[in-house]
N, C-alpha and C positions, 0 to 999 in steps of 0.2 A: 805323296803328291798325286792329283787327280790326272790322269791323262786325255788328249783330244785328238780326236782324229778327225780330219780335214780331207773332204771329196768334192774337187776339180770337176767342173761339168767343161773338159775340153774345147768341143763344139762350140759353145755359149760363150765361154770366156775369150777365146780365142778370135771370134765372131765380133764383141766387142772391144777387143783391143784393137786389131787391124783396122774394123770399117768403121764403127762411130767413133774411134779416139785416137787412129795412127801412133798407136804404145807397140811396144815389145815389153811383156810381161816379164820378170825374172822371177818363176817359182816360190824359189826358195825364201826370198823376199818377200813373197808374196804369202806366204804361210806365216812370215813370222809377224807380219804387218795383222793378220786375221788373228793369232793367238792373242798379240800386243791389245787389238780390240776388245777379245774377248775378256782379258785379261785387267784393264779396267773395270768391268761392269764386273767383275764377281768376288767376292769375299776372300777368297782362299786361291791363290795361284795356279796353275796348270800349267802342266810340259806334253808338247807334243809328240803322241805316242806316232803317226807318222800320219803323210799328206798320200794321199790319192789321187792320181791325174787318167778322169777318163775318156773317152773320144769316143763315138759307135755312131754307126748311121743311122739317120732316122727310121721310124717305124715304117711299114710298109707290109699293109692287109694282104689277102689272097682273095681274089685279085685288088691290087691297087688301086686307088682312087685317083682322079687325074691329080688333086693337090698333093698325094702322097708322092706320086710318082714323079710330080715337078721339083720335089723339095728332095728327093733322094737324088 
């Protein structure tokens, strides 16, 4: 069986649950709900080899641009 692996843009998701849609995310729920989709569109089934949840702060030049610096 094919495996997948699934990478979490922390930040981003996180960003969208709380301000545009007041959710609490449940991960793991949330990975199997993404295999589940994937998993219709493709011919041959797939098990998830594991989920990746990542978080980091924005970019940020030398020296910073005032947008950079406002967003960090």
């Amino acid at each position: 069986m094919d495996k997948l692996a699934i990478f979490i843009d922390g930040g981003y998701i996180k960003k969208l649950a709380e301000f545009e849609y007041d959710i609490w995310i449940d991960y793991g729920k949330f990975s199997s709900e993404i295999l589940n989709s994937i998993n219709a569109k493709t011919p041959s089934p797939l098990d998830i080899l594991r989920t990746h949840y990542y978080d980091a702060l924005p970019y940020q030049s030398n020296p910073p641009t005032d947008f950079e610096r406002d967003k960090f």
